[in-house]
N, C-alpha and C positions, 0 to 999 in steps of 0.2 A: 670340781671334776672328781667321779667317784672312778677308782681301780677296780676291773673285776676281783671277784676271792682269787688267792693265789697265786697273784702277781708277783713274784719280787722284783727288789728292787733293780735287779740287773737288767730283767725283762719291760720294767716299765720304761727305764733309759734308752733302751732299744726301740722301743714302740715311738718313742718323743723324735728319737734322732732320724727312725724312717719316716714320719710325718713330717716332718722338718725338711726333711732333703725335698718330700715331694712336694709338700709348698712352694720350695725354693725355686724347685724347679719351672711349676707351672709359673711361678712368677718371671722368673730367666723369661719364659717362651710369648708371654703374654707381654711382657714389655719388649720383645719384636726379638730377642736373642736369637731367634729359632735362623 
């Protein structure tokens, strides 16, 4: 997985944990959570 220029690292954390939550999520609603 390439980072665009000028990502640091605090920013790239942030990018993983909001991907992450909306995985999470779709997955909650897809396995009937909703």
């Amino acid at each position: 997985m390439t980072l665009p220029f000028g990502l640091t690292r605090l920013e790239a954390t942030a990018t993983l944990g909001y991907l992450a939550a909306c995985l999470g999520a779709t997955a909650f609603i897809i396995t009937g959570g909703l």
